[in-house]
N, C-alpha and C positions, 0 to 999 in steps of 0.2 A: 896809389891807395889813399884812401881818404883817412883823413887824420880820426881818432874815434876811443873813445875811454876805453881804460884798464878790467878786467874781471877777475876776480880774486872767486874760487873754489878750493876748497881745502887746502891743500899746499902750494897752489900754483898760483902765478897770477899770467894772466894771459893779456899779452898788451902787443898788437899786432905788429909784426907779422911773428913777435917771436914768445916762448913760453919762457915763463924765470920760477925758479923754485923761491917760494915767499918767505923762507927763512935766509936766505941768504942773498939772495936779488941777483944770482947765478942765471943767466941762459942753461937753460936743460939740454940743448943743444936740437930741436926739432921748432918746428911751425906751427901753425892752424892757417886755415883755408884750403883750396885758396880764398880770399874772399876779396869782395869788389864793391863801391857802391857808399852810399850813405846811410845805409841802417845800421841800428844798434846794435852790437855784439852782446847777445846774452846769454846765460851758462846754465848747466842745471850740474846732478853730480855726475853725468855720464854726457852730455853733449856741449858743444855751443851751436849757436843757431845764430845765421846771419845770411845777409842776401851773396848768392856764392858765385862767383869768374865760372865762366863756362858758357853752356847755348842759350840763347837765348838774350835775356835782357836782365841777367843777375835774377835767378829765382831765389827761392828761398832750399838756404842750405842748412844741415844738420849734420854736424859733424863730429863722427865717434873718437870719444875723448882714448880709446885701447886700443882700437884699429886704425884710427887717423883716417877712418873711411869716410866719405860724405854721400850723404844722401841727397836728393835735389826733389825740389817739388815746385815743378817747371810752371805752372798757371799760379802759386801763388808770388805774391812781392813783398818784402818787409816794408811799413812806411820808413822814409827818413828817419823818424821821430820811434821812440821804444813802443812799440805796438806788439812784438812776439811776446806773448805772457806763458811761459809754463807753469802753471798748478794741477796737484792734485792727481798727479800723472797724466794732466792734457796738455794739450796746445792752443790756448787762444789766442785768436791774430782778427782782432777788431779793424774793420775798413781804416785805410790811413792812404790808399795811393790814388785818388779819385783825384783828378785834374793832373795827374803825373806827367811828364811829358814823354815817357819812356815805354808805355804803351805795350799793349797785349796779355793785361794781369786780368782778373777775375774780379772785379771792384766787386768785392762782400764781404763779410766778416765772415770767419768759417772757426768751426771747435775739430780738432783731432784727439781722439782717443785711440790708446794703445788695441791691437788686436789681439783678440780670446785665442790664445796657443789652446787648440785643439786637441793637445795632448795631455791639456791639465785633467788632475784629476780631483779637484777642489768642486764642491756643489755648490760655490758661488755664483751666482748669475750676473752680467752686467743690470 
């Protein structure tokens, strides 16, 4: 695993591969990942997001801070360098893996937004 900084969210700090509760600097006794690769680890209140071990060539993973579930999103790559940006309830992931040597990513910047639960009953509109 590649060596790679600390992320502090509310009570936890997550410092791979294992999670410590940040009032006391205790192992909580569980992980995150898996994860693989040299991109940044970064947190929101509900995920972290990193390039994730698995098919492929380290996609970009997203991983449920309740479920410990991960999701993968196989065509895109996190750069080496912090490029995953969550705001706002998006996801911006600005080009960063262009001359990569690890090949078969999607070289383009791309924005994700959350999907309209069809069962809302809010007259908000995206």
């Amino acid at each position: 695993i590649h060596i790679t900084h600390p992320v502090v969210t509310e009570d936890r700090l997550y410092f791979a591969p294992q999670i410590h509760d940040i009032t006391t600097g205790k192992p909580i006794g569980k992980g995150y990942g898996p994860r693989r690769g040299c991109s940044t680890v970064v947190a929101t209140k509900n995920s972290l997001m990193f390039r994730v071990l698995g098919e492929g060539n380290s996609p970009l993973g997203l991983w449920n801070k309740d479920t410990g579930s991960v999701s993968r999103f196989m065509r895109i790559r996190p750069s080496c360098w912090l490029n995953t940006i969550p705001t706002q309830g998006m996801l911006l992931i600005p080009e960063g893996g262009a001359g990569c040597s690890c090949g078969g990513w999607m070289e383009t910047s791309i924005g994700l937004i959350p999907r309209v639960n069809s069962s809302s009953t809010t007259s908000d509109s995206p």
